[in-house]
C-alpha positions as CSV (number, residue, x, y, z in Angstrom):
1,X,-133.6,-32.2,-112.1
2,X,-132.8,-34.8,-109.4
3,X,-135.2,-35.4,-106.2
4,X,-132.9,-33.5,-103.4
5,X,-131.3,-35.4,-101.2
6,X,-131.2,-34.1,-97.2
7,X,-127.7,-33.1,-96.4
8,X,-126.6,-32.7,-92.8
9,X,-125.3,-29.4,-91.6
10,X,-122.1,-28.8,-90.0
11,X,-119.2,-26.0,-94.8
12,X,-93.8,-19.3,-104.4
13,X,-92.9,-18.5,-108.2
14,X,-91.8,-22.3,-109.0
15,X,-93.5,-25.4,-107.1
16,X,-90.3,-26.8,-105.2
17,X,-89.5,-30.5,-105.6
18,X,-89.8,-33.8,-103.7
19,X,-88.0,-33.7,-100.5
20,X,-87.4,-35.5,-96.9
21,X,-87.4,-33.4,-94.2
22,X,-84.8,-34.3,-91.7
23,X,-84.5,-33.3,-88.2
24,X,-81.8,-32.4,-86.2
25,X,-83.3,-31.9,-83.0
26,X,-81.6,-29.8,-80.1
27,X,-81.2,-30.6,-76.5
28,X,-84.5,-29.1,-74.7
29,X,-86.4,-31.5,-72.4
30,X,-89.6,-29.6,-72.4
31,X,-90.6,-29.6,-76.1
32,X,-87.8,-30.8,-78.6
33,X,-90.0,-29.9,-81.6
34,X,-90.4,-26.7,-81.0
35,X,-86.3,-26.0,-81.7
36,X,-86.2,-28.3,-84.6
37,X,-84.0,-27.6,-87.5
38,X,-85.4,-28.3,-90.5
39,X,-82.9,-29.7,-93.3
40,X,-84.4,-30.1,-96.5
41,X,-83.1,-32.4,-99.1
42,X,-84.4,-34.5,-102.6
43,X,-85.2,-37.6,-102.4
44,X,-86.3,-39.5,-105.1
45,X,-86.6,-42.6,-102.9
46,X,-89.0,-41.1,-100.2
47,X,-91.3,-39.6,-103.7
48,X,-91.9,-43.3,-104.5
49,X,-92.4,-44.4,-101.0
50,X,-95.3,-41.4,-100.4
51,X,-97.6,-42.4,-103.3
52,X,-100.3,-44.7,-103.1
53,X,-102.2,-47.0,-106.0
54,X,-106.2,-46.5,-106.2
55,X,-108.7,-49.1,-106.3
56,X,-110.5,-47.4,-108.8
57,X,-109.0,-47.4,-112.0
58,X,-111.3,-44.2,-113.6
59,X,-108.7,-41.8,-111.2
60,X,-105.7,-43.5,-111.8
61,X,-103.8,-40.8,-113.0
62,X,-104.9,-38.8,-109.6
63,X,-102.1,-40.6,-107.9
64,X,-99.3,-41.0,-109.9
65,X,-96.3,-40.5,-109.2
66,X,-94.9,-36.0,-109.3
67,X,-92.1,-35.5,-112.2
68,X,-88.5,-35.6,-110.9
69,X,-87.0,-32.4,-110.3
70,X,-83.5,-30.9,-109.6
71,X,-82.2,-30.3,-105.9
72,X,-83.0,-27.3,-103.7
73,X,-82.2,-26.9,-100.6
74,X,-84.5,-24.5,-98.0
75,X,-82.7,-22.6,-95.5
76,X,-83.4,-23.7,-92.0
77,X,-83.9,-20.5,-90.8
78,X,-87.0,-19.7,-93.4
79,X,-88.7,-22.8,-92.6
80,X,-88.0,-23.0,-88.4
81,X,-90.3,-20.2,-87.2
82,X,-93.8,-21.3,-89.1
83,X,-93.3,-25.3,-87.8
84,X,-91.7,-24.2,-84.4
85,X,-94.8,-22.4,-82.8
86,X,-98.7,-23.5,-81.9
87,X,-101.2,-22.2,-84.7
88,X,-102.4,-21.9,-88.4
89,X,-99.7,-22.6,-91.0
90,X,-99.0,-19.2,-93.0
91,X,-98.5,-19.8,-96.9
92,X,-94.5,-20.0,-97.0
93,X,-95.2,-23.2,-94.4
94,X,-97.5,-25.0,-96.9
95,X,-94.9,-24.1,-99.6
96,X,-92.4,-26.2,-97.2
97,X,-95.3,-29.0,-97.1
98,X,-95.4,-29.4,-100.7
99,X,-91.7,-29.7,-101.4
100,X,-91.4,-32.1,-98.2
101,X,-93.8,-34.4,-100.2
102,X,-96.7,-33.8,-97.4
103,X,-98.5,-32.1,-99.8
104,X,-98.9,-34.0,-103.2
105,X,-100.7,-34.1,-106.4
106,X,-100.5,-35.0,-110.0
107,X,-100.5,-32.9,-112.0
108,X,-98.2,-30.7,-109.8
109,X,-99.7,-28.2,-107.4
110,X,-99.4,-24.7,-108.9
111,X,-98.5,-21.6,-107.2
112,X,-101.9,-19.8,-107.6
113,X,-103.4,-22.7,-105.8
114,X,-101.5,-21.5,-102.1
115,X,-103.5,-18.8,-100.4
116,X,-102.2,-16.6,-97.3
117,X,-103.0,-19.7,-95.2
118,X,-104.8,-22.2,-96.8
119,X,-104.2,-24.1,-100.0
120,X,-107.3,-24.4,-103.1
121,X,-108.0,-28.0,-103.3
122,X,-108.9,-29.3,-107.4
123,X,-111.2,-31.8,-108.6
124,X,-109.7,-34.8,-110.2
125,X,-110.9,-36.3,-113.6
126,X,-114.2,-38.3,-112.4
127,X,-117.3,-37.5,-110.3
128,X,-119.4,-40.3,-108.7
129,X,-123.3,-39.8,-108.5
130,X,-124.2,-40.7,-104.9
131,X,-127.4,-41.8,-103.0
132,X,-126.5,-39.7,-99.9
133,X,-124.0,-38.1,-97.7
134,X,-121.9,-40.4,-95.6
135,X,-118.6,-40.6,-93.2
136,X,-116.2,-43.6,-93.5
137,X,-115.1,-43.7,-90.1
138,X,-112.5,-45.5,-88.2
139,X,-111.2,-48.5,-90.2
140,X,-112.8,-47.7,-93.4
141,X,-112.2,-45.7,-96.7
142,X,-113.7,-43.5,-98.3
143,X,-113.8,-46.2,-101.7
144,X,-114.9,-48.5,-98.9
145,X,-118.3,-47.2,-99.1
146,X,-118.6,-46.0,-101.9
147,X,-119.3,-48.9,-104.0
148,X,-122.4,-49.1,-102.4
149,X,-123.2,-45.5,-102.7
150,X,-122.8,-44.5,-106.0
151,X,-125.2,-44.6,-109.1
152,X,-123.1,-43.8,-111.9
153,X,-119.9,-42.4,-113.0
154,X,-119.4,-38.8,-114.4
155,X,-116.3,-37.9,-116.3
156,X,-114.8,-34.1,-115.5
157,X,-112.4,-34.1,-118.1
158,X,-114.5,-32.3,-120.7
159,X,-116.8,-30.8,-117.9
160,X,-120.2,-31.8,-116.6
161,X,-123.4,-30.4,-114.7
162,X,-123.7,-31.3,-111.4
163,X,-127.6,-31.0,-111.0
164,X,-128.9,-29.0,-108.1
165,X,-130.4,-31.2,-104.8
166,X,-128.1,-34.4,-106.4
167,X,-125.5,-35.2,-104.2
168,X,-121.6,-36.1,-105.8
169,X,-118.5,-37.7,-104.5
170,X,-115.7,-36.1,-106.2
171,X,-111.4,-37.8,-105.4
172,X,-109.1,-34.5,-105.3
173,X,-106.2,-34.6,-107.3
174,X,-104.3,-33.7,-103.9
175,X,-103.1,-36.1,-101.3
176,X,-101.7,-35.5,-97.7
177,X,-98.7,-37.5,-95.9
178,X,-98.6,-34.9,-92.6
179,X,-96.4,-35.5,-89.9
180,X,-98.2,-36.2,-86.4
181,X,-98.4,-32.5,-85.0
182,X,-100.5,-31.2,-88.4
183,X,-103.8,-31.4,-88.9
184,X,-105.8,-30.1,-92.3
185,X,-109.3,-28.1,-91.9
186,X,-111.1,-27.5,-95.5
187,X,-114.1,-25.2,-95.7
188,X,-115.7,-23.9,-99.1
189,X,-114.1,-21.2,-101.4
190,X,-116.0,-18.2,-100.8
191,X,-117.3,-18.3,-104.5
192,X,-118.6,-21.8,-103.6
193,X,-120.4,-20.9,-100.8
194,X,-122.0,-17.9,-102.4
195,X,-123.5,-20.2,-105.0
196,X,-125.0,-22.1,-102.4
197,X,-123.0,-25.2,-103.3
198,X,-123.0,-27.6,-100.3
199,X,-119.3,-28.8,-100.4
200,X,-117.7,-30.4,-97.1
201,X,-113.9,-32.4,-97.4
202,X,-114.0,-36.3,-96.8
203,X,-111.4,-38.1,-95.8
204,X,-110.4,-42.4,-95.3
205,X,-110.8,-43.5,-91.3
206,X,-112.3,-39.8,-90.3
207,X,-115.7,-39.6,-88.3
208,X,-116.1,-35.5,-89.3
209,X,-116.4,-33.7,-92.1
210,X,-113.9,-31.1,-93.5
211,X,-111.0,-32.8,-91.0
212,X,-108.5,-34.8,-91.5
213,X,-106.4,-35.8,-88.1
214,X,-103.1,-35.6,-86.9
215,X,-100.5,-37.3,-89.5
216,X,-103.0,-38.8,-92.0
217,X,-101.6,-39.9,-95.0
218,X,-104.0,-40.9,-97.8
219,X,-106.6,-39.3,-100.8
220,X,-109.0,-36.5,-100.0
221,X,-112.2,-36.6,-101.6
222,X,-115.4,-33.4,-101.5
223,X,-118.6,-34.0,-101.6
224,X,-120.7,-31.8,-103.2
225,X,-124.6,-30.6,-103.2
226,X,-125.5,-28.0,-105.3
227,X,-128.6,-26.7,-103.4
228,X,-130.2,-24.0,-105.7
229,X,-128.1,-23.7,-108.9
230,X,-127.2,-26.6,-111.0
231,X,-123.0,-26.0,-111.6
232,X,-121.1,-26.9,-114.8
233,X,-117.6,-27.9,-113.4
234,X,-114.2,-29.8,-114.5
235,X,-110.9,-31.5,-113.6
236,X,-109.3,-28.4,-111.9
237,X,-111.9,-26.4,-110.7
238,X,-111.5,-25.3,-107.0
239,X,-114.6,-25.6,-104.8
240,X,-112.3,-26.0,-101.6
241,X,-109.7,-25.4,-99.8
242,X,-108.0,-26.6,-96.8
243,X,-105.7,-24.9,-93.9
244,X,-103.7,-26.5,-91.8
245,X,-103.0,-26.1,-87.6
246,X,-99.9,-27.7,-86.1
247,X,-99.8,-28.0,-82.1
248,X,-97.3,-29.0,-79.6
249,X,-96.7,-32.4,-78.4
250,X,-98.0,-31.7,-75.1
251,X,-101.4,-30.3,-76.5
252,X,-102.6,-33.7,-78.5
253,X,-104.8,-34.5,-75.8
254,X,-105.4,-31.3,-73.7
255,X,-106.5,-28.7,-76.3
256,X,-108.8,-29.7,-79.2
257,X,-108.3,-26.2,-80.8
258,X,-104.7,-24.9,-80.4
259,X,-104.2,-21.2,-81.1
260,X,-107.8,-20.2,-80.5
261,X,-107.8,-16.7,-79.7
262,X,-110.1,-16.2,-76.4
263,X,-112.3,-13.0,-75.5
264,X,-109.8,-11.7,-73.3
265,X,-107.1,-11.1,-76.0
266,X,-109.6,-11.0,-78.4
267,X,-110.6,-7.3,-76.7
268,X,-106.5,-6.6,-76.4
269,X,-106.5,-6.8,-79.8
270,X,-109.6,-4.9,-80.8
271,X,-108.0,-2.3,-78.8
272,X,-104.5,-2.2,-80.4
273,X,-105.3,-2.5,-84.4
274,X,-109.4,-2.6,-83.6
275,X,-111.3,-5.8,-85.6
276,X,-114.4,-3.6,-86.4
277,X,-115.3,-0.2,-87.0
278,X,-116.1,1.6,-82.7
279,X,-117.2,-0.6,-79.9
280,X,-116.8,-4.4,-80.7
281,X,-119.5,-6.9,-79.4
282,X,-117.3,-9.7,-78.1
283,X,-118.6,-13.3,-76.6
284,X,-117.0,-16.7,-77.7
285,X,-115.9,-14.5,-80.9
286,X,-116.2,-11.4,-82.3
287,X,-120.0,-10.9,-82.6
288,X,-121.5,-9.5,-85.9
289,X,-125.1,-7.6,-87.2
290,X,-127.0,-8.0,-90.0
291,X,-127.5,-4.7,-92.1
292,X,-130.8,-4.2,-93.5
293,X,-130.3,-0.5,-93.8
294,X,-131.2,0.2,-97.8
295,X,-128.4,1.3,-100.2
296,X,-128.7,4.3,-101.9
297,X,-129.8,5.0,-104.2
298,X,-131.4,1.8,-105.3
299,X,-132.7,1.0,-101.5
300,X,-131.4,-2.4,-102.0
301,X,-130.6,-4.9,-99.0
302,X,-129.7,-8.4,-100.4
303,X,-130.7,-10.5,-102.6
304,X,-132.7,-13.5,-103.1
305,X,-132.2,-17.2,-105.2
306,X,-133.8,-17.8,-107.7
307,X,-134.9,-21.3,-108.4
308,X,-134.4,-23.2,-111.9
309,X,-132.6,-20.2,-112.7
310,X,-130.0,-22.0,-114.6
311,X,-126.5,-23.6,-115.0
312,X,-123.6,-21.5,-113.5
313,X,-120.0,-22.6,-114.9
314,X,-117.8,-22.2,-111.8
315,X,-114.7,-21.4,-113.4
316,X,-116.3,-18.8,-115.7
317,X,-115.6,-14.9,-114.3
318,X,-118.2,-12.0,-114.8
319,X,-120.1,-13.8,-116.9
320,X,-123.4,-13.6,-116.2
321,X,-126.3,-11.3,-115.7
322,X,-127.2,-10.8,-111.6
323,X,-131.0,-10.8,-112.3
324,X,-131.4,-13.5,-114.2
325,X,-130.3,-16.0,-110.8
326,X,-131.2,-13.4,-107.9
327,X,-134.0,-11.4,-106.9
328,X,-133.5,-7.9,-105.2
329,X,-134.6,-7.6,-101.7
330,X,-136.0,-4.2,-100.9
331,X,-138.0,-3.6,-97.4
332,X,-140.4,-1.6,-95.8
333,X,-139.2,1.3,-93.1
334,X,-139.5,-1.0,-90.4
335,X,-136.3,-3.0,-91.6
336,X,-137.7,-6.1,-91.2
337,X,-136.9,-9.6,-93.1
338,X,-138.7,-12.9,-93.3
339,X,-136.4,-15.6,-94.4
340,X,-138.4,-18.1,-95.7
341,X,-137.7,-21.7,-95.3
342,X,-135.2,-23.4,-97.5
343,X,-134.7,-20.0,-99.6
344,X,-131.1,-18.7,-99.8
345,X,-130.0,-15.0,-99.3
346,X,-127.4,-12.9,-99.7
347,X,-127.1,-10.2,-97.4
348,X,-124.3,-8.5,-95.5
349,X,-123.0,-7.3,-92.3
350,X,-123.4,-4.1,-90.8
351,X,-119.7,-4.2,-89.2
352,X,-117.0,-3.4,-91.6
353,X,-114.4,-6.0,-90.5
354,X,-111.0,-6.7,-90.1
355,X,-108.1,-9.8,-89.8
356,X,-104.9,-8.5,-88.8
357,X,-101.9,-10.3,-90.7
358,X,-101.3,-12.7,-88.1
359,X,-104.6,-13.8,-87.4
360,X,-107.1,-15.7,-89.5
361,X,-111.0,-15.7,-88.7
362,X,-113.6,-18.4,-89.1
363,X,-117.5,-17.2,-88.8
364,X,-119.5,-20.2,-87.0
365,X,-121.7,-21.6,-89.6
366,X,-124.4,-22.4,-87.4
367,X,-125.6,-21.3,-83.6
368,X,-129.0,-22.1,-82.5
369,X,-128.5,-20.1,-79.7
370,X,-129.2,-16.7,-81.7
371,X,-132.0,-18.8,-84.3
372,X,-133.0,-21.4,-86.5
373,X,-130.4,-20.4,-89.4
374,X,-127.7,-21.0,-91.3
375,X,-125.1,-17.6,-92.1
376,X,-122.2,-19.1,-93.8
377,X,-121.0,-21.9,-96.0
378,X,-117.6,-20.8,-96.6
379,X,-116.6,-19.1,-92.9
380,X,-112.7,-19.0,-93.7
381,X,-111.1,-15.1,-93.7
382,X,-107.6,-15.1,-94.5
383,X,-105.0,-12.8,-92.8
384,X,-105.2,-9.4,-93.9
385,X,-109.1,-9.4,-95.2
386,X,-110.6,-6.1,-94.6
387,X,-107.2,-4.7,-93.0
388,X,-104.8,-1.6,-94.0
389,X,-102.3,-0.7,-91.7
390,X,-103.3,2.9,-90.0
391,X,-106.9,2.7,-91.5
392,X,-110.5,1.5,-90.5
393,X,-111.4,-1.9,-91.2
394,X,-113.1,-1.7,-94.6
395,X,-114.8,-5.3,-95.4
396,X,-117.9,-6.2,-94.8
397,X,-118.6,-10.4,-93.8
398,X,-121.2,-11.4,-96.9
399,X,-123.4,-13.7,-95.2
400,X,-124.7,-16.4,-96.9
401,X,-128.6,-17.4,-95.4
402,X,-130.1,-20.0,-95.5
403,X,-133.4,-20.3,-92.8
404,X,-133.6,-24.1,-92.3
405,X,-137.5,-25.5,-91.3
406,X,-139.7,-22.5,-90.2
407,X,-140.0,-18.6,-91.3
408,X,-137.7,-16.7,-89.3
409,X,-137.7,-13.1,-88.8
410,X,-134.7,-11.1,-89.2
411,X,-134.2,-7.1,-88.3
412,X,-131.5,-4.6,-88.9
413,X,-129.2,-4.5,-86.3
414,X,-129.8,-8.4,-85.1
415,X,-127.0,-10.2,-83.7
416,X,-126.9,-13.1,-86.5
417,X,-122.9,-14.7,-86.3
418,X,-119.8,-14.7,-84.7
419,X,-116.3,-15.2,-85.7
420,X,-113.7,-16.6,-83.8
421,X,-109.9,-15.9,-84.3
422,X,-106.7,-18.4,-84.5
423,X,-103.1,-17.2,-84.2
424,X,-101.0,-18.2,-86.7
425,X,-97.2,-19.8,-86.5
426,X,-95.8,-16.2,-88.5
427,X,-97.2,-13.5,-90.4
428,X,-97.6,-14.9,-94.1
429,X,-95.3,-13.5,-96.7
430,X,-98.6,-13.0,-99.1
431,X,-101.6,-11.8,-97.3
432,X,-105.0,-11.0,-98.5
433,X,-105.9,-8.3,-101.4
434,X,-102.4,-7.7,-102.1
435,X,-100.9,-8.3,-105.3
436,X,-102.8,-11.9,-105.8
437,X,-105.8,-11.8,-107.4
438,X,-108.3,-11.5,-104.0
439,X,-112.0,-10.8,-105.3
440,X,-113.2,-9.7,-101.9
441,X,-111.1,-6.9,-100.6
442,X,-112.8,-3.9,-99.8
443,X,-116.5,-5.5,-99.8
444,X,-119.8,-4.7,-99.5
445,X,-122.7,-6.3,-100.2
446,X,-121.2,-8.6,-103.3
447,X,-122.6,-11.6,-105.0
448,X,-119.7,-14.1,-106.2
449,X,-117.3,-13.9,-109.3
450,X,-119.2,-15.3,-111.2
451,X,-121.4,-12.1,-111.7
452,X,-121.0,-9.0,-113.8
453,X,-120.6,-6.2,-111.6
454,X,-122.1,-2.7,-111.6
């Protein structure tokens, strides 16, 4: 076991070829984008231009160059709607992004990788022991620093333990080439996050974590901290996973988070499909409660870390035995919880959510305005979580807690998170809990995967 290292907080059927998107815009003086037909074609030219040769020789493979493959051709019209509008890109956009080559990787991306919205991000074949957390940014890479950074070399290959309070630089086998009106925003897989893995996107020439600007084109790299659980992982596994939010041209400079849903509609909408279960608490998001209330008929409320509890393999499903990493919480009748500093919790929220189709929902990760505490690593709810058409939301938000210096006292009913709500550019032809392999549909109080349940 490592000395921890202090980590600042914040957390298709058949892949489509290479292709150049050409644009044929149409007269409009206001915003020519936004009527854009998209034309897309093969180009093997354009696939050698996109990739890029490492300076590290250990992840050469990462970037060479995708496999030929035959032509296809995407209809204008199935491709116009998702880039012509202000937003978060739905899946059948990212789709369009990998075969336009803005989207890359060797080996190729698979299907399962491309979520309602967002898109799984893999490690590639080597992990790099770091000294601490750090940020290129502007005018440097990522392998910039690193020299001076790392401690040794780990090879993924035939899978390693990343050792809990160690700190890792990982290269992802994906790349990005976007055009200049997409930008990418990663956050942790909701697995991740409910192993308490620190994991946070880096990118060459960016000053923030788990951004990449407006048209970057180069390697993405995760960091990872494993804060209470040592984690066995390998090339492949999916810690991340990235969305992406295209805005108008006249928006780059007067509107830092396009197709933010404010309280006003927020409300509208509450009151059309309703985003929670009766009257909805609603300032700068939708405003949520911890539930401490037991659970018949064990009386159980969350559950507890334990420390030096063991290696978890993050790829491995159902595998292991709930009480041998976590500790039940129970509580007196007054329905009161201490976190203690540094300890990490699972609880839940007493609102049974909801994310219509053509929304998704981040919860703020951290707000000092409602206490000293951290609720959620992983924050990102695709479209359709929690949501049947006709019925009451039915999902609770599993929080993940973590108090940061002092005790903090927590009771039932406390206002403890928010989300906030982004449009996106079309309702995704996939959403959540339907048909592809969602664990968290229909949640209560859940631990990750990884568990045996019941």
């Amino acid at each position: 076991m490592c000395k921890s290292a202090k980590v600042g907080l914040g957390a298709v059927t058949n892949l489509l070829p290479i292709f150049v998107i050409r644009l044929k815009k149409k007269t409009r003086p206001v915003n020519p984008e936004e009527k854009a037909e998209l034309k897309v074609t093969r180009s093997a030219r354009h696939a050698k231009n996109i990739f890029m040769s490492p300076a590290d020789s250990q992840t050469a493979e990462l970037f060479q160059r995708l496999p030929e493959t035959p032509h296809v051709t995407i209809p204008a019209e199935a491709t116009r709607s998702v880039f012509a509008r202000t937003g978060i890109l739905p899946c059948q956009a990212i789709r369009a992004m990998i075969g336009a080559g803005e989207i890359f990787g060797a080996p190729e991306i698979e299907p399962d990788q491309i979520q309602p919205a967002s898109l799984d991000l893999r490690l590639g074949k080597v992990a790099y022991r770091i000294r601490a957390s750090f940020l290129p940014g502007p005018g440097a890479t990522v392998r910039d620093k690193l020299g001076g950074l790392k401690f040794h070399e780990i090879d993924l290959t035939k899978g390693a333990v990343l050792e809990a309070g160690c700190v890792y630089l990982v290269p992802l086998i994906e790349q990005l080439k976007l055009r200049s009106t997409i930008a990418g925003f990663a956050n942790p897989k909701s697995s991740t996050g409910r192993l308490d893995v620190f994991t946070r996107l880096i990118a060459d020439n960016q000053d923030t974590f788990d951004a990449v600007e407006e048209g970057y084109s180069g390697p993405l790299f995760a960091e990872i901290c494993p804060r209470t659980f040592s984690i066995k992982v390998r090339y492949g596994s999916r810690l991340n996973q990235i969305r992406f939010r295209r805005r108008v041209g006249q928006q780059l400079d007067a509107d830092e988070r396009p197709g933010r849903i404010g309280d006003r509609r927020l409300r509208e909408i509450h009151s059309d499909i309703g985003l929670v279960e009766g009257e909805a608490a609603i300032r700068e998001g939708l405003n949520l409660r911890i539930s401490l209330a037991p659970i018949p008929p064990s009386g159980l409320v969350g559950y507890r870390a334990r420390r030096y509890a063991g290696v978890i393999d993050v790829d491995a499903v159902g595998a292991y035995e709930a009480n041998q990493f976590w500790e039940a919480v129970h509580l007196r009748d007054d329905r009161l919880l201490v976190l203690d500093p540094h300890e990490f919790y699972i609880l839940a929220s007493k609102e049974s959510v909801s994310v219509p189709p053509a929304y998704v929902a981040e919860m703020a990760p951290f707000d000092p305005l409602i206490g000293e505490y951290r609720v959620h690593y992983a924050g990102f709810f695709d479209p359709g979580f929690g949501y049947t058409e006709g019925k009451a939301p039915g999902a609770k938000a599993v929080l993940e807690v973590r108090s940061l210096d002092i005790p903090f006292i927590l009771e039932d009913g406390q206002i403890v998170g928010r989300l906030v709500y982004d449009k996106l550019t079309d309702i995704p032809d996939q959403i959540y809990g339907h048909g592809i392999g969602s664990h968290y549909q229909a949640q209560g109080l859940k631990l990750s995967k990884h568990f045996k349940q019941g």
